[in-house]
N, C-alpha and C positions, 0 to 999 in steps of 0.2 A: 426518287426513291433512294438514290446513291445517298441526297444532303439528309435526308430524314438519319439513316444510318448512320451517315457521319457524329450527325448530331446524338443522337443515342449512346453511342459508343465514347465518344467526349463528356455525357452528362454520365456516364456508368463512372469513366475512368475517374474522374471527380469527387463522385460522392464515395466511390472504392476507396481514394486518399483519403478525404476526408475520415472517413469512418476507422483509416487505420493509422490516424495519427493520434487517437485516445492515449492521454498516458494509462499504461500497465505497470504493476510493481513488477520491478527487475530483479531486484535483490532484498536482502532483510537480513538482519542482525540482531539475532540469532535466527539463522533460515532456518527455513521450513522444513520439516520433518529432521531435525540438526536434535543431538541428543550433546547436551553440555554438560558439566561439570560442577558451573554453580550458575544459579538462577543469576542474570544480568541484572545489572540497575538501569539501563537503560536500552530502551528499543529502539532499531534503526531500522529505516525502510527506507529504500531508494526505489522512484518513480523513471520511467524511461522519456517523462516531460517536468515540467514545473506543475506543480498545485497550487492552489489559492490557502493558506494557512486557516484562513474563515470556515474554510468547507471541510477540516481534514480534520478525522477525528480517529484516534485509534484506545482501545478497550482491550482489557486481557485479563480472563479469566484462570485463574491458579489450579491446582489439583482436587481442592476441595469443594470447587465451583463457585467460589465465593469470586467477586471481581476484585481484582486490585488496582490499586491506583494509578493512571497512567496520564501524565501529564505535566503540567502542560507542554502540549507539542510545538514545537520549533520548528519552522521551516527555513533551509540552513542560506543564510546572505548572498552566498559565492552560489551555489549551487540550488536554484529551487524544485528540483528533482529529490531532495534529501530530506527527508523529517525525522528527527528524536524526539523521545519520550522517555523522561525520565520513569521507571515502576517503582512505587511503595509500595511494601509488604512480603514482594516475593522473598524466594527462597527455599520452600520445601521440597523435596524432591516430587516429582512427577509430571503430569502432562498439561501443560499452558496452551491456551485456547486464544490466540490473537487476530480481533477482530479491528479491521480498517475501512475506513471509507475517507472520500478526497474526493474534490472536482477542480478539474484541472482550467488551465485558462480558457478555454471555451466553452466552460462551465460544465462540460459532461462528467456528470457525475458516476463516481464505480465505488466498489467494495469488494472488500475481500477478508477472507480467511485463514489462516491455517497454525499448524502446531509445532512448538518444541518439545524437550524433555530434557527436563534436569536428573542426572542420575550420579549422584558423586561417588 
């Protein structure tokens, strides 16, 4: 009964790391709920692993709800935790909607959300 347990407790601890070595976005530029000054031309997003550049896509919708153009992304040489995207069109003032997804090198795939606000 002791080896069962052992075992149990070694295949928890395991799939626990496993499960929590998913890359998560760390940081973002312009972060999240960030009120700036003038719409950026380019978006940064920093991961807490590497992404596969094949799998990462990010999108962003402007004030007017229209999408603007965001691409193509870069995932950065030194660093493949980093992606840019360049944006066309922005600029108006209000609330931008940026949507990402990425799957990292063990192909777990995420996404995510969230907003700025340009207000000069």
């Amino acid at each position: 009964m002791k080896a069962f347990a052992l075992t149990a407790a070694i295949a928890a601890s395991l799939i626990g790391g496993a499960a929590s070595a998913h890359t998560e976005l760390k940081t973002a530029n312009p972060a999240p709920n960030a009120v700036v000054k003038a719409a950026p031309t380019t978006l940064r997003l920093n991961f807490t692993s590497a992404v596969l550049p094949r799998f990462t896509t990010v999108s962003v919708t402007g004030p007017n709800g229209k999408a603007l153009h965001a691409g193509p992304v870069t995932v950065d040489a030194k660093n493949k935790g980093v992606v840019t995207a360049p944006l066309h069109g922005a600029g108006a003032p209000g609330a931008y909607k940026v949507d990402w997804a990425a799957a990292s090198s063990d192909m777990h795939k995420m996404k995510g959300s969230y907003t700025f606000t340009v207000r000069p």
